[in-house]
N, C-alpha and C positions, 0 to 999 in steps of 0.2 A: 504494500500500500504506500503510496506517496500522496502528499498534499499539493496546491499551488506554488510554496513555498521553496519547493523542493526536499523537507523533510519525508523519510522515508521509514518506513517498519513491516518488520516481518508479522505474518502472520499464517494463523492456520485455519482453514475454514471447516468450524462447525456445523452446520446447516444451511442447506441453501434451497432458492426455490427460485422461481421466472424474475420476483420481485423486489428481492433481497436476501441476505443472509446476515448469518451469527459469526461470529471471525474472534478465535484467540488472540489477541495482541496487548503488545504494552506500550499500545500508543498514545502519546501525550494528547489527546483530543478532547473537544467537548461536543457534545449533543446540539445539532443544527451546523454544524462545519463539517464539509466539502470531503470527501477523499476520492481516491485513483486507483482502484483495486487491478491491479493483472494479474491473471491465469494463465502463466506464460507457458504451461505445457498446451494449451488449446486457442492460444493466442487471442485471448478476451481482452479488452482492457474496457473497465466497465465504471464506471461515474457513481458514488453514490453518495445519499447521506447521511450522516451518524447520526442515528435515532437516540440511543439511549448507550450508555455507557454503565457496568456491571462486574465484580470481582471480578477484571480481565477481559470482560466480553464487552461487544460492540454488537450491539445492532445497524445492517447497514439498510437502507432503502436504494433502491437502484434506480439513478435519473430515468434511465430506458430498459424496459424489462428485460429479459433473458430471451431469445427465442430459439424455446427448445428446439427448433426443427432444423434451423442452420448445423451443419453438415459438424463442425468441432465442437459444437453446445452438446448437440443430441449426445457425440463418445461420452462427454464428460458425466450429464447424467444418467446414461445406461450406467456407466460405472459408481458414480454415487448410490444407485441404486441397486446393482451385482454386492458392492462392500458393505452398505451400509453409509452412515456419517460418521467421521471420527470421534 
């Protein structure tokens, strides 16, 4: 995840769905500012924004939802859905 700024933090993603997701990180943020999530294995880079903030966790909301059917979304969630979420 990266901000405007140029700060940057790792993350792992929790949960996810068309509209957003839950993301482990220990990113300095607050609830209503901006981030730049990429899924650099399926080449997403996806806009969203921090809903709420939580022992570690982020809720993120996605500028523009997910669309499962694009050809690197659909791999990604057949596989979230083969493993499970972490």
């Amino acid at each position: 995840m990266f901000n405007d700024d140029g700060a940057q933090w790792d993350c792992s993603i929790v949960d996810i769905s068309e509209t957003g997701a839950k993301v482990r990180s220990r990113a300095d943020l607050e609830a209503g500012s901006f981030i730049n999530m990429k899924i650099t294995k399926f080449n997403d880079l996806r806009r969203a924004e921090v809903m709420w903030i939580r022992d570690g966790f982020l809720g993120l909301r996605f500028v523009i939802k997910i669309d499962k059917h694009q050809k690197e979304m659909a791999e990604f969630f057949k596989l979230v859905g083969k493993y499970g979420r972490p």
